[in-house]
C-alpha positions in Angstrom: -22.6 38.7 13.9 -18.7 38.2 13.6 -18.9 35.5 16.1 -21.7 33.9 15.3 -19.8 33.3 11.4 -16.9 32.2 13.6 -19.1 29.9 15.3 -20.4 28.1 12.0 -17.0 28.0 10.6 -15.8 25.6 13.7 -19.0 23.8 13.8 -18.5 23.1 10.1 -15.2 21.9 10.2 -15.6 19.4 13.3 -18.8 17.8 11.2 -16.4 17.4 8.1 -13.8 15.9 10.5 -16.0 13.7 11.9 -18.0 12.6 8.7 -14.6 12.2 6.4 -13.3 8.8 5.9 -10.3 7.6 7.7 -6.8 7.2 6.2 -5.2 4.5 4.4 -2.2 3.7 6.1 0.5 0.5 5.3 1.0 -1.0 8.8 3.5 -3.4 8.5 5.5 -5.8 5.5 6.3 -8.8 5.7 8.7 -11.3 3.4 6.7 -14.7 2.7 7.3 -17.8 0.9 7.3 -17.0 -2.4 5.9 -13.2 -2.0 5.3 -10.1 0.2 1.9 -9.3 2.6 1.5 -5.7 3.2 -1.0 -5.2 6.3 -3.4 -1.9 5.9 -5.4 -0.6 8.3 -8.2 -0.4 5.4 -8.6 -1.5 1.8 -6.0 0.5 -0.3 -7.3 1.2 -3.9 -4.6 -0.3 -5.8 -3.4 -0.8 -9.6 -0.3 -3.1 -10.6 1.3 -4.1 -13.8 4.1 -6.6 -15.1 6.2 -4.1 -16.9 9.3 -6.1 -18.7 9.8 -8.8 -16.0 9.4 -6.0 -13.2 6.3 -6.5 -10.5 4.9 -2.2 -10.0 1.8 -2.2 -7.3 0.5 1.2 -6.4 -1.1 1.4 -3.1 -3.8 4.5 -2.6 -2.6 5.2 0.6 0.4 6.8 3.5 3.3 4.5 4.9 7.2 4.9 5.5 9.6 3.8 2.6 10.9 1.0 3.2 12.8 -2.1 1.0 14.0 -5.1 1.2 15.1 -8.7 -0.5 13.6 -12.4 -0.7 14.4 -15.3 -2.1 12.5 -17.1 -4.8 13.7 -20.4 -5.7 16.8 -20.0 -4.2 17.8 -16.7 -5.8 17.6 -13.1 -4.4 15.1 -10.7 -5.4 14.8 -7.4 -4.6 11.7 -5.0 -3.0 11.5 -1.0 -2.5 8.1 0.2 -1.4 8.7 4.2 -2.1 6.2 7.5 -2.0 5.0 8.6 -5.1 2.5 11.4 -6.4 -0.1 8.3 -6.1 0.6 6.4 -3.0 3.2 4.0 -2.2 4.6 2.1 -5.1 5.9 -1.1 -4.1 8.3 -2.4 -7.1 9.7 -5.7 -7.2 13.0 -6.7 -9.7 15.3 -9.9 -10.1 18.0 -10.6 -12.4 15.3 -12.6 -14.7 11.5 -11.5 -15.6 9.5 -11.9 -12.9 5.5 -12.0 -13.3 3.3 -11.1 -9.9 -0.3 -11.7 -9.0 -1.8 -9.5 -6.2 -5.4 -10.0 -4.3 -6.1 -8.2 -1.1 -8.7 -9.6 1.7 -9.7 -8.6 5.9 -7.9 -10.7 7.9 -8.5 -10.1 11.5 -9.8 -6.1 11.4 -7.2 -5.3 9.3 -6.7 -5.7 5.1 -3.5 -7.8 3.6 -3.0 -7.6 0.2 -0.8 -10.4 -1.1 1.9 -9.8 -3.4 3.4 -13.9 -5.3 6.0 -14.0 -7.4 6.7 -16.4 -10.2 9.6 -16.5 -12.8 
């Protein structure tokens, strides 16, 4: 009786591995004219917000911490993408208020969301 409970236990849990959905993962970011693309393996939930002249994006899904600098008309502008009880929070901060405007789309299998920048 024991094994046979054993038995449904494993059975259970390979169905639930099988059926769940996969991971959100951040593949790769890269610095563009005027903005950042962040490649996902899938579409990310995400939610951003101008706060005060500071671009916050929060990605619903796993990566490595990573940051960074650009420049936007000619002056430097800082990126951190961190972990956060959320996802990855990419921020985006400059000397003077900066406003962003993100949109995500599949490009070749995989999902870029673009991040421009704008004083």
């Amino acid at each position: 009786m024991l094994s046979l409970a054993l038995f449904g236990v494993l059975v259970g849990l390979m169905i639930g591995r099988l059926t769940a959905p996969e991971e959100r993962v951040l593949e790769q970011v890269e610095v563009v004219q005027g903005g950042l693309d962040l490649w996902f393996n899938e579409e990310p939930k995400l939610h951003g917000e101008n706060v005060e002249g500071t671009v916050a994006v929060v990605f619903q899904a796993t990566g490595k911490a990573a940051r960074g600098q650009l420049m936007l008309q000619g002056k430097p502008v800082g990126w951190r993408l961190r972990k956060s009880e959320e996802g990855l929070l990419l921020t985006v901060v400059a000397a003077r208020a900066l406003q962003g405007e993100w949109a995500g789309a599949e490009d070749a299998g995989r999902w870029r969301v673009q991040v421009r920048l704008h004083e």
